[in-house]
N, C-alpha and C positions, 0 to 999 in steps of 0.2 A: 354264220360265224357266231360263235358262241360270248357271249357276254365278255368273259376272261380273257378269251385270246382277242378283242376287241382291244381293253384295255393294255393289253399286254404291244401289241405292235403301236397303239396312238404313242404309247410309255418309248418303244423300242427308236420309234420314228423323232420322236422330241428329243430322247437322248443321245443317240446312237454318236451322233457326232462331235459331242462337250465331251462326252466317255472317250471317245477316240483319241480326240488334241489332249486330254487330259494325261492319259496313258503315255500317248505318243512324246510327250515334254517330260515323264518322270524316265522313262525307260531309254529315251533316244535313240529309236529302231521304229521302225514307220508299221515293219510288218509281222514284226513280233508282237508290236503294241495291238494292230488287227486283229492277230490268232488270240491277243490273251482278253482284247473283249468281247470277240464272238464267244469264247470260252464261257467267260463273266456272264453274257446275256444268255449263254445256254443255262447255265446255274439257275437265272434268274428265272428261265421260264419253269424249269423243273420245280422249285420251289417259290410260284409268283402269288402264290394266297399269301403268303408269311412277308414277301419283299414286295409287294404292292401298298402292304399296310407299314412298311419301314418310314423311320421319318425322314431319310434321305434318300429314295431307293436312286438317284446316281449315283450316289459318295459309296452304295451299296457295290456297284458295278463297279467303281475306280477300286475299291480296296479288294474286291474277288480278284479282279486283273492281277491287282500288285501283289495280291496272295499266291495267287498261280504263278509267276513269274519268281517268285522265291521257291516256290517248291522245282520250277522247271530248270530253275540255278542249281538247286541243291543236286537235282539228279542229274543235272548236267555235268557238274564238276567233277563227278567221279567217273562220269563215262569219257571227259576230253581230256587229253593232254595239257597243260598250263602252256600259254602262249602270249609271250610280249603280242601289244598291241601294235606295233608294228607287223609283226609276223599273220596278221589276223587277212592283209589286204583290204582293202575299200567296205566300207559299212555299205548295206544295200540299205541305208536310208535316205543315203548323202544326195535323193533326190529332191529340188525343190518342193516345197509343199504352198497349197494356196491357201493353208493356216496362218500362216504367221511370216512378217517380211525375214527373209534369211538370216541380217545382222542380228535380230531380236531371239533368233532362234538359235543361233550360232552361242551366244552370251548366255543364252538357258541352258545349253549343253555344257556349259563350262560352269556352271554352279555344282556347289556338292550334293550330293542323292536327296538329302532332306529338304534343302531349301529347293531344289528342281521340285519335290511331292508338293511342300507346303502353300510354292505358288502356283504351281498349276492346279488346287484345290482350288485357293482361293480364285485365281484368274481364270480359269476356264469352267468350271462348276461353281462358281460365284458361290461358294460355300464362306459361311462367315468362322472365323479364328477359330470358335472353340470347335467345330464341329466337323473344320480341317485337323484340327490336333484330335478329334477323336476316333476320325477315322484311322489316323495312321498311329492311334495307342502311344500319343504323348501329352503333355502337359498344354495347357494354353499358354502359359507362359513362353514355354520352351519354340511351339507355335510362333508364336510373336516375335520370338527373337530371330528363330530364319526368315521369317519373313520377313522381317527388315535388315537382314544381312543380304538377303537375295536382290530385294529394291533398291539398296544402295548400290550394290555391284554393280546390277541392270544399267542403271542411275550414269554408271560411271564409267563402265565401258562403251556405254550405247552414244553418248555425250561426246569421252570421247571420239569414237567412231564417228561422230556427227561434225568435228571440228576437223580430223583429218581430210574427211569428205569436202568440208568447205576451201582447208588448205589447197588440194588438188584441182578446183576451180578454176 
């Protein structure tokens, strides 16, 4: 095996799975989020001299995903009919995952798009502030304020959750 594709699966095996959750928490679909990082790591092998030497090359893989996944929107939108989310029937994600406990996951789904990207940057690619905000082409600032809109929420419905749970005792 060639030196390259050595580095390229030790790369593929170390991440494959923070890329996954990370996807899997902005997008909220289990097997969309699969197809769009197998997608991402095909990119990455096609061009892995350029993304081996990136300074993040996960945050490389989380943003090809979320790139692919707008494009797959855009072409999507023209080819489906617009359909209340009720009309849509059972998401084929709504299976438990041995990511994350359900209520935690339940409370992610319910954040808005940016603060779901901004923490699962930081939370699951342990990526620090600015370089979560750079991947998703915003401010640090800007950063920083979902992210603690997101923590509080988390904060606060989980808390919740946790005092109802004791109520029911």
């Amino acid at each position: 095996m060639s030196r390259e594709r050595e580095t390229f699966a030790a790369f593929y095996e170390a991440s494959r799975d923070d890329c996954l959750r990370t996807v899997f928490a902005i997008t909220r679909d289990r097997t969309h989020a699969e197809d769009l990082v197998a997608e991402a790591f095909a990119r990455a092998w096609a061009s892995w001299r350029r993304v081996s030497t990136h300074p993040a090359p996960r945050a490389w893989i989380v943003r090809t995903a979320l790139n692919a996944n707008v494009s797959s929107w855009r072409h999507n939108r023209k080819a489906l009919p617009w359909l209340r989310p009720e009309e849509l029937g059972p998401r084929p994600s709504e299976v438990a995952t041995e990511w994350l406990d359900d209520d935690l996951l339940e409370a992610i789904r319910r954040l808005p798009e940016r603060q779901r990207q901004v923490l699962a940057l930081r939370v699951f690619l342990d990526l620090d502030t600015a370089s979560a905000a750079s991947v998703l082409g915003i401010a640090v600032g800007t950063a920083s304020a979902h992210l603690s809109r997101a923590i509080a929420q988390l904060r606060s419905e989980l808390v919740h959750t946790s005092r109802m749970g004791e109520a029911d005792a």
